[in-house]
GUROVO-60708 format. One record per residue (C-alpha): z negated, y, x. Coordinates in steps of 0.001 Angstrom, whole numbers, plus 500000, padded with zeros to 6 digits. Layout:
<atoms>
<atom><zz>Z</zz><yy>Y</yy><xx>X</xx></atom>
...
</atoms>
This chain:
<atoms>
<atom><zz>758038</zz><yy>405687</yy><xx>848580</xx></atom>
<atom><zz>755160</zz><yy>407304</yy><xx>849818</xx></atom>
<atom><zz>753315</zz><yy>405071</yy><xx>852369</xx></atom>
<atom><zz>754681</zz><yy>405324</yy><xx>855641</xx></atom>
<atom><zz>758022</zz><yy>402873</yy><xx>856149</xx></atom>
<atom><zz>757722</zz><yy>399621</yy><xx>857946</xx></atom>
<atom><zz>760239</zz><yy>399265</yy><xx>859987</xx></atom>
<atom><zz>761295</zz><yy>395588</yy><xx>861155</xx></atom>
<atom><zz>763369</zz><yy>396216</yy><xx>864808</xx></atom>
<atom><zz>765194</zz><yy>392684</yy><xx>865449</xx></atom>
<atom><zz>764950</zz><yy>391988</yy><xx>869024</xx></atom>
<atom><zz>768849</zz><yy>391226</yy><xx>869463</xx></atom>
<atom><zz>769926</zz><yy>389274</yy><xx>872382</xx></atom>
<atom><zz>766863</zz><yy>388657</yy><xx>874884</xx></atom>
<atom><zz>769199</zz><yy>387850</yy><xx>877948</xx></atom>
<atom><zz>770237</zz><yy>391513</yy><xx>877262</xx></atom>
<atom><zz>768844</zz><yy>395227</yy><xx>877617</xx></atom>
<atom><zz>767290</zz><yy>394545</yy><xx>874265</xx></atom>
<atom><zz>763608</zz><yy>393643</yy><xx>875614</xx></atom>
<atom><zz>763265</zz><yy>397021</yy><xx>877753</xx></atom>
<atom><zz>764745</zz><yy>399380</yy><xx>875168</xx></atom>
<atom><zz>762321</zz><yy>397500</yy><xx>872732</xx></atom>
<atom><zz>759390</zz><yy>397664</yy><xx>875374</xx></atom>
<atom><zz>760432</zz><yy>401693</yy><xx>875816</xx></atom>
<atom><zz>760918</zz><yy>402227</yy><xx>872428</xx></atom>
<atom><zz>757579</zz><yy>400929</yy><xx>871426</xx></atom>
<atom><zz>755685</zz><yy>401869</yy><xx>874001</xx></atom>
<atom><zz>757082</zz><yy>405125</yy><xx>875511</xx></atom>
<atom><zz>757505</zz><yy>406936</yy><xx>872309</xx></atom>
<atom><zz>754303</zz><yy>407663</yy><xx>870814</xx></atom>
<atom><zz>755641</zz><yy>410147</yy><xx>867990</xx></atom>
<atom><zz>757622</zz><yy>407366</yy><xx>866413</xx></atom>
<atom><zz>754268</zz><yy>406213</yy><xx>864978</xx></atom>
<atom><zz>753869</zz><yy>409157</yy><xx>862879</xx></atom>
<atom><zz>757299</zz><yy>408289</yy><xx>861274</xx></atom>
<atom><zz>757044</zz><yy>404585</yy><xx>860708</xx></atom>
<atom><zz>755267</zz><yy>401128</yy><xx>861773</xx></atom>
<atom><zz>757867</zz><yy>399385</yy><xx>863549</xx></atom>
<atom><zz>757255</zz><yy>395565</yy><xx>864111</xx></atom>
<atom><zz>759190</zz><yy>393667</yy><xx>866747</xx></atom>
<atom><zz>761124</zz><yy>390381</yy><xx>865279</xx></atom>
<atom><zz>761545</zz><yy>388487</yy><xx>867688</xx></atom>
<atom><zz>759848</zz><yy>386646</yy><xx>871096</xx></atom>
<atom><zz>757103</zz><yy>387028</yy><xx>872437</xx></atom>
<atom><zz>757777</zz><yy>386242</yy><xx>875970</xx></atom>
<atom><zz>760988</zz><yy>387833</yy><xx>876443</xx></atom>
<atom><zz>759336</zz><yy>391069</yy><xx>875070</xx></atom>
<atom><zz>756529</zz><yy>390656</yy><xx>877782</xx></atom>
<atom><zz>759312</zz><yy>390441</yy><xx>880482</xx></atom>
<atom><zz>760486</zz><yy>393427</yy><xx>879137</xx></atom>
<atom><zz>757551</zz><yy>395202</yy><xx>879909</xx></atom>
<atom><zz>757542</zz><yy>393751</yy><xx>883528</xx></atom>
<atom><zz>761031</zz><yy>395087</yy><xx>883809</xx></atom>
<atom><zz>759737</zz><yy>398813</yy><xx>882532</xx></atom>
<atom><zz>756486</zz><yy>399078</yy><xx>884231</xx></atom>
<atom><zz>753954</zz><yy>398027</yy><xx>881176</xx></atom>
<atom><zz>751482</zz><yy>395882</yy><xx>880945</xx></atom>
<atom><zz>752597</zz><yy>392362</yy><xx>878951</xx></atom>
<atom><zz>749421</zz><yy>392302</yy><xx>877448</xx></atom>
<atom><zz>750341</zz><yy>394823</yy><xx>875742</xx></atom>
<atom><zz>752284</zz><yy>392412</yy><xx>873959</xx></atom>
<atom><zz>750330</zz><yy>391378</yy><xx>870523</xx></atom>
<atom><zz>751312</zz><yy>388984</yy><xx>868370</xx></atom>
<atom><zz>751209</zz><yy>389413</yy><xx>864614</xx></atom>
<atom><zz>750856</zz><yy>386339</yy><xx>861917</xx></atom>
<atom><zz>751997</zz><yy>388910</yy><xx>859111</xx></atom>
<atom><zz>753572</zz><yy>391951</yy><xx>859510</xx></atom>
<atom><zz>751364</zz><yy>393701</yy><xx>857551</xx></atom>
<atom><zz>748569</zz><yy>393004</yy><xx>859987</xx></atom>
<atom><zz>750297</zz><yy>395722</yy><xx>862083</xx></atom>
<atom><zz>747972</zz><yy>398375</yy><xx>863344</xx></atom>
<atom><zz>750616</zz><yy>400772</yy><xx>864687</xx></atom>
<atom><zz>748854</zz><yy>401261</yy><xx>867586</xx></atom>
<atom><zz>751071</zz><yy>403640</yy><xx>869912</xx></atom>
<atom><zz>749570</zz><yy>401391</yy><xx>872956</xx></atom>
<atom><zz>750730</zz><yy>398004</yy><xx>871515</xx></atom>
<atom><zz>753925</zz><yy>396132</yy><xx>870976</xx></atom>
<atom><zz>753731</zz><yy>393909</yy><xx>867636</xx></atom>
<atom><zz>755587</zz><yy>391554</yy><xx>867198</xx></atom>
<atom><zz>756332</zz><yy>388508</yy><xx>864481</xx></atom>
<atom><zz>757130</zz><yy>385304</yy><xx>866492</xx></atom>
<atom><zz>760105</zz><yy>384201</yy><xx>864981</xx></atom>
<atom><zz>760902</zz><yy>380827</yy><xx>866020</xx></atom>
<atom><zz>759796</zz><yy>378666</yy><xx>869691</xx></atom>
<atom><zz>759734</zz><yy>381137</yy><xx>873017</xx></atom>
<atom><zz>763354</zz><yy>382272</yy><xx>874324</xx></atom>
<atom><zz>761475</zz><yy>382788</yy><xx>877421</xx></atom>
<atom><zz>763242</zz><yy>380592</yy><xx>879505</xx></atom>
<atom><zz>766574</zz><yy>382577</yy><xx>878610</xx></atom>
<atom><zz>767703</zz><yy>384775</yy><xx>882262</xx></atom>
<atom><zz>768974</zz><yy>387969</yy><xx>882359</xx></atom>
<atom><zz>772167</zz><yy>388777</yy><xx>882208</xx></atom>
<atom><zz>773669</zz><yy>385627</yy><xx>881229</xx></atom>
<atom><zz>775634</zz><yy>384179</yy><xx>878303</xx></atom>
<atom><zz>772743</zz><yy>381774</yy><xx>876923</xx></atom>
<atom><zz>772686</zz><yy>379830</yy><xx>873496</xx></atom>
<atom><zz>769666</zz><yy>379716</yy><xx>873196</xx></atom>
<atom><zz>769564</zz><yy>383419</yy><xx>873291</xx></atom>
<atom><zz>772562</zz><yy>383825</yy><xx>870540</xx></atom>
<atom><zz>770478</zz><yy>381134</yy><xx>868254</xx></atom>
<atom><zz>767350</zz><yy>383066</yy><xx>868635</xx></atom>
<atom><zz>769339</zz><yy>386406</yy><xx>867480</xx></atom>
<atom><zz>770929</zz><yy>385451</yy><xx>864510</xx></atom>
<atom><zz>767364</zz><yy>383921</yy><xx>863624</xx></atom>
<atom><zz>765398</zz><yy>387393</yy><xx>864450</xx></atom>
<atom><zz>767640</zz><yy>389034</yy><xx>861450</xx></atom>
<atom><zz>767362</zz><yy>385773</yy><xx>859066</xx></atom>
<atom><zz>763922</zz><yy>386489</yy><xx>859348</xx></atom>
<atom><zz>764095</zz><yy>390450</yy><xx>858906</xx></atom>
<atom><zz>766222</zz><yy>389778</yy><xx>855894</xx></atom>
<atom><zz>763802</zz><yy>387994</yy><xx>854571</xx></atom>
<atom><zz>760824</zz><yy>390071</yy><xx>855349</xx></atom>
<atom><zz>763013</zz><yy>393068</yy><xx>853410</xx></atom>
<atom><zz>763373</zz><yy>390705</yy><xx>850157</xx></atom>
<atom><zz>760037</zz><yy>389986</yy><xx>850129</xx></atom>
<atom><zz>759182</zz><yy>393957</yy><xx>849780</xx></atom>
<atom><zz>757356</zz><yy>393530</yy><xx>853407</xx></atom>
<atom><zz>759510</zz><yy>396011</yy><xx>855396</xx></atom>
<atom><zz>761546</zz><yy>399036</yy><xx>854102</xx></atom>
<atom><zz>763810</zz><yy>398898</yy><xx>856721</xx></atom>
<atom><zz>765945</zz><yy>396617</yy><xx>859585</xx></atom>
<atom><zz>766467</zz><yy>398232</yy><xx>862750</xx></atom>
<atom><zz>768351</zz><yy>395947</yy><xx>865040</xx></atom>
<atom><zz>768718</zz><yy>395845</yy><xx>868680</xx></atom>
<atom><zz>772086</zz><yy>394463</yy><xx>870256</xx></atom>
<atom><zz>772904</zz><yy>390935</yy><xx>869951</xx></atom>
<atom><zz>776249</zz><yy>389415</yy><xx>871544</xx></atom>
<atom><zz>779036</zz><yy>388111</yy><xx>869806</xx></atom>
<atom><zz>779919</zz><yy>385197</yy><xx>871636</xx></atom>
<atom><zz>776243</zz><yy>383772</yy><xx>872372</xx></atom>
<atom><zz>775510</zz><yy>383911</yy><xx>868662</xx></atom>
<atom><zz>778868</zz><yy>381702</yy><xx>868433</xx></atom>
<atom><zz>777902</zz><yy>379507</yy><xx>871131</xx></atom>
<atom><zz>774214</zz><yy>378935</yy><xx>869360</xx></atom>
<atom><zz>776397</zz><yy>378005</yy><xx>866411</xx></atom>
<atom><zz>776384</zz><yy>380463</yy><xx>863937</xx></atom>
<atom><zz>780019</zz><yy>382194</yy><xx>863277</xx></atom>
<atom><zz>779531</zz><yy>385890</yy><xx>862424</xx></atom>
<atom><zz>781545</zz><yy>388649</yy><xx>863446</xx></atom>
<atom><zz>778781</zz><yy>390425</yy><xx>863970</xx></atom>
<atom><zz>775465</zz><yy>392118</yy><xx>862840</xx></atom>
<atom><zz>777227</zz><yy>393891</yy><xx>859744</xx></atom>
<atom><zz>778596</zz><yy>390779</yy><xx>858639</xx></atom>
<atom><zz>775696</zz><yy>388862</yy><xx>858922</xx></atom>
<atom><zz>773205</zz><yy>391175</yy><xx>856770</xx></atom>
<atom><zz>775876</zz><yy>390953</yy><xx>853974</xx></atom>
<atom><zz>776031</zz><yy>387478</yy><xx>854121</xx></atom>
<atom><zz>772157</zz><yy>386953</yy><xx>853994</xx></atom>
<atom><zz>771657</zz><yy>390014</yy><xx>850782</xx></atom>
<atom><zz>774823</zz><yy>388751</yy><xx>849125</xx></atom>
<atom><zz>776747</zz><yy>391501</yy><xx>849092</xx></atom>
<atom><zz>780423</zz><yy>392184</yy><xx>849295</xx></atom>
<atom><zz>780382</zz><yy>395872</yy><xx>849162</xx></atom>
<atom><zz>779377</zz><yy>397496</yy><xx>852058</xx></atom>
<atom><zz>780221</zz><yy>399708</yy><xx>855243</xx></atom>
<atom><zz>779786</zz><yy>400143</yy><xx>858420</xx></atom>
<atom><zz>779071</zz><yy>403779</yy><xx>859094</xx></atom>
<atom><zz>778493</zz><yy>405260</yy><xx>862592</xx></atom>
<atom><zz>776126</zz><yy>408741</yy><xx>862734</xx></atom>
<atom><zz>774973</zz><yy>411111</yy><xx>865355</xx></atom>
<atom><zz>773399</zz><yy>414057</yy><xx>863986</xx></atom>
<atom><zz>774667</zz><yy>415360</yy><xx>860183</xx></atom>
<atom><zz>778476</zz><yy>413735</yy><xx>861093</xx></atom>
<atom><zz>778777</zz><yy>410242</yy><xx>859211</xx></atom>
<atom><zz>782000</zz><yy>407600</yy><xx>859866</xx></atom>
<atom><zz>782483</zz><yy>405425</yy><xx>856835</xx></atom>
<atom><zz>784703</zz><yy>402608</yy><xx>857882</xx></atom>
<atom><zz>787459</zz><yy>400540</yy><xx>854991</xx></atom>
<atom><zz>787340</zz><yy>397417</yy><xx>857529</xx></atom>
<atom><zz>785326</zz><yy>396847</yy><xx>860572</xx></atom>
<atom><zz>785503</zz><yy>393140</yy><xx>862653</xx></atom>
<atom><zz>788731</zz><yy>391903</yy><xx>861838</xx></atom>
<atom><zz>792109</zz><yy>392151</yy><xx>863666</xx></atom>
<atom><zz>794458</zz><yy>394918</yy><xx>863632</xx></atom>
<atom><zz>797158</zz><yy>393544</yy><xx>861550</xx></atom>
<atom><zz>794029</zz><yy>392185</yy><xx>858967</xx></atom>
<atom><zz>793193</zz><yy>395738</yy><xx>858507</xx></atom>
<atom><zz>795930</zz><yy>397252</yy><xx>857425</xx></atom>
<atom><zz>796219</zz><yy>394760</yy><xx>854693</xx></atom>
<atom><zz>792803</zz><yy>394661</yy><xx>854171</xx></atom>
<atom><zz>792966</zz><yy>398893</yy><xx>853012</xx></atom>
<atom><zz>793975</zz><yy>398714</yy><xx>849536</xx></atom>
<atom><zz>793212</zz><yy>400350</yy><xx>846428</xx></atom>
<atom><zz>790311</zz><yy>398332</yy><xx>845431</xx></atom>
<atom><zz>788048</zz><yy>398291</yy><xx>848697</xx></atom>
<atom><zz>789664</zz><yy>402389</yy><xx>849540</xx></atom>
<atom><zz>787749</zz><yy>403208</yy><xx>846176</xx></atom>
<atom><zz>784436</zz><yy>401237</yy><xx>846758</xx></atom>
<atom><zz>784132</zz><yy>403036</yy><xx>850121</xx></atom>
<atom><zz>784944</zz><yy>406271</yy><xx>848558</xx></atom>
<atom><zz>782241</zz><yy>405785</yy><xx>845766</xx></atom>
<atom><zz>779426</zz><yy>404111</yy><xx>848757</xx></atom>
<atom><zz>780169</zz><yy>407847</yy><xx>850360</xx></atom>
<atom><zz>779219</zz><yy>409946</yy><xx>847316</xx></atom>
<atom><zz>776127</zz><yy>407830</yy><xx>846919</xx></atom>
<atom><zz>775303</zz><yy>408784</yy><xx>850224</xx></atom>
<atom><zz>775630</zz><yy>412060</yy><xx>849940</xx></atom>
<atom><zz>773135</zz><yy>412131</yy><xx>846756</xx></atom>
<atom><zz>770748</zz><yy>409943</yy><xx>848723</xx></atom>
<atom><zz>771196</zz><yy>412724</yy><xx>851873</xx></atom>
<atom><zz>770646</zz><yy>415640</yy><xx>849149</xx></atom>
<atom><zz>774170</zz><yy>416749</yy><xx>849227</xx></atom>
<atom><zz>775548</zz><yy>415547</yy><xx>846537</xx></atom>
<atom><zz>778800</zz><yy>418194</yy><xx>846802</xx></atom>
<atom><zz>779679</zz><yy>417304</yy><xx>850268</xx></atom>
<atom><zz>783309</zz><yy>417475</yy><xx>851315</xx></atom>
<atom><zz>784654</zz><yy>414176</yy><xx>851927</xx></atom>
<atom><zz>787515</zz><yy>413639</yy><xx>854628</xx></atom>
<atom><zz>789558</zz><yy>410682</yy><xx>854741</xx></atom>
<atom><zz>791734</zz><yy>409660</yy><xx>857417</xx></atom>
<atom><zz>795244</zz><yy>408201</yy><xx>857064</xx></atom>
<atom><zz>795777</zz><yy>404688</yy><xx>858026</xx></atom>
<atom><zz>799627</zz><yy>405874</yy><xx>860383</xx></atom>
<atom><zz>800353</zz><yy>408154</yy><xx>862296</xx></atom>
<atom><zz>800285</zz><yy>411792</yy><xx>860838</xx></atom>
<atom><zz>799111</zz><yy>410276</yy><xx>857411</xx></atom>
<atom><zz>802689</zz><yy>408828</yy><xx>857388</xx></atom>
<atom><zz>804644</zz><yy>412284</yy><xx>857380</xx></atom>
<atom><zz>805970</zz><yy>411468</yy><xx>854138</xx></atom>
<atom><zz>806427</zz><yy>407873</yy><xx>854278</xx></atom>
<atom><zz>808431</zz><yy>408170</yy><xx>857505</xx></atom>
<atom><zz>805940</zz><yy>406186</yy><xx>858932</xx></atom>
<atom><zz>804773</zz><yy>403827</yy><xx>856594</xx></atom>
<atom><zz>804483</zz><yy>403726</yy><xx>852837</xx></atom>
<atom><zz>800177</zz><yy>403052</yy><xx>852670</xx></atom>
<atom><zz>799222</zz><yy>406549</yy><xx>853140</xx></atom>
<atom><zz>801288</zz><yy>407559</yy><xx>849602</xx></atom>
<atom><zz>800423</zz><yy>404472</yy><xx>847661</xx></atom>
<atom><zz>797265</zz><yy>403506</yy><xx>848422</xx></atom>
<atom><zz>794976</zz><yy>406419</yy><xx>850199</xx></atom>
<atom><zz>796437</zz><yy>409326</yy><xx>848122</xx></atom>
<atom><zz>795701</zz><yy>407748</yy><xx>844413</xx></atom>
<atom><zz>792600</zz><yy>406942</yy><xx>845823</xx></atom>
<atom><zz>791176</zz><yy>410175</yy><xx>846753</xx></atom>
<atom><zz>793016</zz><yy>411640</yy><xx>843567</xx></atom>
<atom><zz>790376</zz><yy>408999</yy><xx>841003</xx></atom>
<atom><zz>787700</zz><yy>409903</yy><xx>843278</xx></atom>
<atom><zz>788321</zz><yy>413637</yy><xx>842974</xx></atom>
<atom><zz>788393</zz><yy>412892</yy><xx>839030</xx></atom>
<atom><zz>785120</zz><yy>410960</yy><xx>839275</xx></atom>
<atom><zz>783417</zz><yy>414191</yy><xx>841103</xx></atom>
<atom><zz>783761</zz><yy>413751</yy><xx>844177</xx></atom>
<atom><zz>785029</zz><yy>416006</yy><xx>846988</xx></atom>
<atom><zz>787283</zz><yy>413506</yy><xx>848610</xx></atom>
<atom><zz>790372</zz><yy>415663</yy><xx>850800</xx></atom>
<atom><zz>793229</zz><yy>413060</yy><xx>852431</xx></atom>
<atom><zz>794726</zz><yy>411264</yy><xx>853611</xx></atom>
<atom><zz>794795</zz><yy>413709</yy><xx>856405</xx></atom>
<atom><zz>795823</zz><yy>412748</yy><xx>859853</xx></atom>
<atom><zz>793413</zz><yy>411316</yy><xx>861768</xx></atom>
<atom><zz>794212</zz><yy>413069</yy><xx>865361</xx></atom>
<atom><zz>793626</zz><yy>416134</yy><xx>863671</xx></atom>
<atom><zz>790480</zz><yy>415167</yy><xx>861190</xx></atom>
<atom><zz>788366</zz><yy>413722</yy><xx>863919</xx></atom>
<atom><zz>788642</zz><yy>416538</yy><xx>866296</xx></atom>
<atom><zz>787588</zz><yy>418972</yy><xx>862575</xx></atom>
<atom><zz>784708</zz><yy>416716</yy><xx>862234</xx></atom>
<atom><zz>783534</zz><yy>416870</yy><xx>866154</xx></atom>
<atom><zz>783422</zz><yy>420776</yy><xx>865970</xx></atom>
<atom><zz>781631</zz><yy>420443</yy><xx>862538</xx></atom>
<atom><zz>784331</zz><yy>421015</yy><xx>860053</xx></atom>
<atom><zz>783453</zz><yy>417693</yy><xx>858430</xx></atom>
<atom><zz>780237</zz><yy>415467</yy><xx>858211</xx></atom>
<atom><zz>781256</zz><yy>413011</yy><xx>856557</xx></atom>
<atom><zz>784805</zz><yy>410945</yy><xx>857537</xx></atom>
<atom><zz>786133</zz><yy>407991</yy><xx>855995</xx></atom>
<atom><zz>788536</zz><yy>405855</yy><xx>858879</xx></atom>
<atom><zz>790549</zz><yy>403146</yy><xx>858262</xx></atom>
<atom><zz>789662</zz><yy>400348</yy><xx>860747</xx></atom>
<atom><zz>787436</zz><yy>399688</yy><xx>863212</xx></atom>
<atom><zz>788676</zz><yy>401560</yy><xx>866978</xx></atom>
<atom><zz>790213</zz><yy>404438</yy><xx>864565</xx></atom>
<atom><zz>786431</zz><yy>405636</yy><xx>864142</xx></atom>
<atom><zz>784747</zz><yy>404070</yy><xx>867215</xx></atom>
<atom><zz>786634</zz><yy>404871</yy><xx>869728</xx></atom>
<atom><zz>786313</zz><yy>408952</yy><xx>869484</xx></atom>
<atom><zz>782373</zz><yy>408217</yy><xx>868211</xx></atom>
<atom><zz>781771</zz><yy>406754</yy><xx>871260</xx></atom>
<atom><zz>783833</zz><yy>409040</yy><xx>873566</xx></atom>
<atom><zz>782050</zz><yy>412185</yy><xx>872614</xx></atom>
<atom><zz>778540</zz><yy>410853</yy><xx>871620</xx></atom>
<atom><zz>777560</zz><yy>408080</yy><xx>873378</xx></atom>
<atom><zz>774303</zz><yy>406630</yy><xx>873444</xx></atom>
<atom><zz>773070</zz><yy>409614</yy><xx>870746</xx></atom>
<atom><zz>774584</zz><yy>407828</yy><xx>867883</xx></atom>
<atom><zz>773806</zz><yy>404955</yy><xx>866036</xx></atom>
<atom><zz>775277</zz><yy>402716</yy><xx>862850</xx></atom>
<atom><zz>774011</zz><yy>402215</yy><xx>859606</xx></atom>
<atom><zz>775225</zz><yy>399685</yy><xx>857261</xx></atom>
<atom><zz>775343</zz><yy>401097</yy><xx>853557</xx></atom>
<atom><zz>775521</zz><yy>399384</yy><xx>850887</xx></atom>
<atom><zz>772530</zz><yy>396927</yy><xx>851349</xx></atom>
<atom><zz>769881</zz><yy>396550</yy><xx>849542</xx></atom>
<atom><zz>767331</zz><yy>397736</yy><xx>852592</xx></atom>
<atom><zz>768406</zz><yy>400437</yy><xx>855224</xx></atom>
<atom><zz>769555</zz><yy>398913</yy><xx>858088</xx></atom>
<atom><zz>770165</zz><yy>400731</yy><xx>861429</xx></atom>
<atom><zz>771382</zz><yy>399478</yy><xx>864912</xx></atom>
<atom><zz>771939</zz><yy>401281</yy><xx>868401</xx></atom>
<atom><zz>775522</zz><yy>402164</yy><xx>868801</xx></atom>
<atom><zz>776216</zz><yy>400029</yy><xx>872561</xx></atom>
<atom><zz>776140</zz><yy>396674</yy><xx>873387</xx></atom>
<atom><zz>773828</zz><yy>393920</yy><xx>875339</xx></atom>
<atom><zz>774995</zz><yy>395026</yy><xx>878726</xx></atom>
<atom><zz>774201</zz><yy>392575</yy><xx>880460</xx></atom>
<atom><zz>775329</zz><yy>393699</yy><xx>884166</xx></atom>
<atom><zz>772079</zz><yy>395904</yy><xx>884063</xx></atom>
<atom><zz>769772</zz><yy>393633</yy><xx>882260</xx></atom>
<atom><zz>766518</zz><yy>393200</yy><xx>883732</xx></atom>
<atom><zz>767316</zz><yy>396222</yy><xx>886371</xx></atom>
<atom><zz>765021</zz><yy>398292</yy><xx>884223</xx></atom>
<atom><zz>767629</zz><yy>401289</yy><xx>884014</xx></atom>
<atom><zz>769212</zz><yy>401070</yy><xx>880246</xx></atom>
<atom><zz>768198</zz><yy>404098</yy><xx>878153</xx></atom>
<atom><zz>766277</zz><yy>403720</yy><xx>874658</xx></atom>
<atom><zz>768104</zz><yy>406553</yy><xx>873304</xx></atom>
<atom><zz>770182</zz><yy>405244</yy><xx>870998</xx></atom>
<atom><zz>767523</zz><yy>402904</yy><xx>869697</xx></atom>
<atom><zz>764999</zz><yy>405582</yy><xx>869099</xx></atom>
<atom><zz>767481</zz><yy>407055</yy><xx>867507</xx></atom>
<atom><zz>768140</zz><yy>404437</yy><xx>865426</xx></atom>
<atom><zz>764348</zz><yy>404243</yy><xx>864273</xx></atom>
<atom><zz>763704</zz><yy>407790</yy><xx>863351</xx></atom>
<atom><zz>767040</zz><yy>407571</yy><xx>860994</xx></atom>
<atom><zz>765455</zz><yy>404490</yy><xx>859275</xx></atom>
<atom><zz>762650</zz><yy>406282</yy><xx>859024</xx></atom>
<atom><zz>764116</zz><yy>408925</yy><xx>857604</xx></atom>
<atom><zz>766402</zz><yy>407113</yy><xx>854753</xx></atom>
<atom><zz>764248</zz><yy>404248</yy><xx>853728</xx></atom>
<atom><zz>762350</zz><yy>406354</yy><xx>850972</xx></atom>
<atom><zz>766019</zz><yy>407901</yy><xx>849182</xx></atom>
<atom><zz>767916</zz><yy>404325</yy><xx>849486</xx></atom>
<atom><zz>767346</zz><yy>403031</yy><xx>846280</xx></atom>
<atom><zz>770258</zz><yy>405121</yy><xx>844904</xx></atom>
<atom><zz>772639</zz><yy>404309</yy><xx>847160</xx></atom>
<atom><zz>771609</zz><yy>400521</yy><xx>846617</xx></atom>
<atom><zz>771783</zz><yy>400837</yy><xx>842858</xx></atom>
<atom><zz>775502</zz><yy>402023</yy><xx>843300</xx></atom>
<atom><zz>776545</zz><yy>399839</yy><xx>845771</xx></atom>
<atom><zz>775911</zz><yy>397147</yy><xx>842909</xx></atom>
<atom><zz>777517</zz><yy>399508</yy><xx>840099</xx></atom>
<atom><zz>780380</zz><yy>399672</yy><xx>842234</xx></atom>
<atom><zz>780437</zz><yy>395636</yy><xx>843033</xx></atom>
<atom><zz>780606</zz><yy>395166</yy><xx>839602</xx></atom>
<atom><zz>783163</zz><yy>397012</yy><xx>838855</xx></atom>
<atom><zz>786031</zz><yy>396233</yy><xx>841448</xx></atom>
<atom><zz>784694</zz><yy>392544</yy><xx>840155</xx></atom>
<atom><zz>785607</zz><yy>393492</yy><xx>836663</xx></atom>
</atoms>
């Protein structure tokens, strides 16, 4: 690639923070521009209310019938009307309309990406329950992309910085998990990760994985998956090249990788890798889902909506998010091309 990325940023939830972290984003970072166009999918309206909220102009506000009519001015929003004005939606409240219109802002992003339009999806948060209530049943973002590229392979990986969490399951209960870590989906992660790594330019990166019990089941006194599952695992990967270490307990791992041991973790299920992430680096990470055939990138918080409209969430995390699609849009086709080897194979 070697035009400058187009970046499409869903708009997320509009009864949320996501119209004045947009509105900031856009219009209070002018140095963005020089790494990427980013185009707003999403509403019009609730994106001018966003710049009430911040102190902008809404005119600033300019509507685009193709996103490659985008001028990337630094002083102008853009943004693809997808779908009738959410404008009525309020702040702060659980609204239908408002979970209808997200799941509809990436629909159309997806779409944009398989047309070749935009080399990246950078999405602002949605909730969970309003995109049930507008009738669409996804567990979340992650789930949703997959569903709309077709793909079964894929992870959700949280980042701040060089330090990388690879997840084996994400959005699915507890008990789900654990039976949800087997050999099949331990060693599509595992081979996800070393694309990665060739697509970050460091292709002999030490890989640590984390064990699913407690103290990577002390030798099957607590629980047999560690030995029988995790351990061959990281013993084909290490014969396929990579630098895969584990299972290693995951009180002691995380707390490596924090102080810089390790940049790149492998958990086992979802609270396992979030909950430290977000303890130590708050609004300065974000998520990227690998294993897609278009980078996609998303703030690491929620909608919050006790402080939306108040005009006092940080953009932080959603700059952040921009810059790192930015940044891994032109090196993705690898890790595309063997996120589909790897399909293919655990299909065979």
């Amino acid at each position: 690639m070697t035009r400058t990325p187009v970046l499409a940023l869903t708009l997320g939830d509009v009864a949320g923070i996501s119209p004045e972290i947009t509105a900031r984003t856009m219009l209070h970072h002018p140095d963005l521009r020089e790494k990427a166009v980013p185009v707003v999918i999403g509403d019009a309206d609730a994106l001018r209310r966003g710049c009430e909220v911040v102190g902008e102009d809404p005119a600033k506000v300019r509507v685009l019938d193709d996103v490659r009519d985008a001028t990337n001015d630094p002083d102008t929003l853009e943004v693809l009307q997808a779908g009738p004005s959410l404008g009525h939606v309020p702040f702060g409240e659980l609204h239908p309309d408002a979970g209808d219109g997200s799941h509809r802002f990436v629909v159309t992003a997806c779409e944009l990406a398989k047309q070749g339009a935009v080399d990246a999806i950078v999405t602002a948060p949605l909730n969970k329950a309003a995109m049930h209530a507008g009738g669409h049943q996804y567990p979340g973002h992650t789930e949703l992309l997959a569903h709309e590229f077709g793909v079964e392979n894929f992870s959700l990986v949280l980042s701040a910085g060089d330090l990388y969490f690879f997840h084996l399951t994400t959005h699915v209960s507890l008990r789900r998990a654990i039976d949800d870590v087997t050999p099949e989906r331990t060693d599509a992660v595992l081979k996800l990760v070393g694309a990665f790594t060739k697509a970050l330019g460091r292709p002999d990166e030490r890989i640590g994985l984390a064990g699913l019990n407690p103290h990577a089941g002390e030798n099957r006194i607590f629980g047999d998956e560690d030995a029988d599952v995790l351990a061959p695992a990281v013993e084909r990967a290490r014969a396929a090249g990579l630098e895969v270490h584990g299972p290693l307990p995951a009180d002691a791992l995380i707390p490596q990788a924090v102080n810089g041991k390790w940049n790149l973790v492998v958990v086992c299920y979802h609270d396992q890798g979030h909950a430290p992430f977000k303890a130590v680096y708050g609004d300065e990470g974000v998520n990227i889902t690998v294993g897609l055939p278009v980078v996609r990138v998303s703030v690491d918080h929620g909608t919050a909506f006790d402080i939306a409209g108040q005009g006092v969430a940080r953009e932080a995390s959603l700059v952040l998010a921009a810059e790192r699609a930015a940044a891994l849009a032109p090196g993705w086709d690898h890790v595309w091309r063997t996120a589909q080897e790897t399909a293919d194979q655990v299909a065979g």
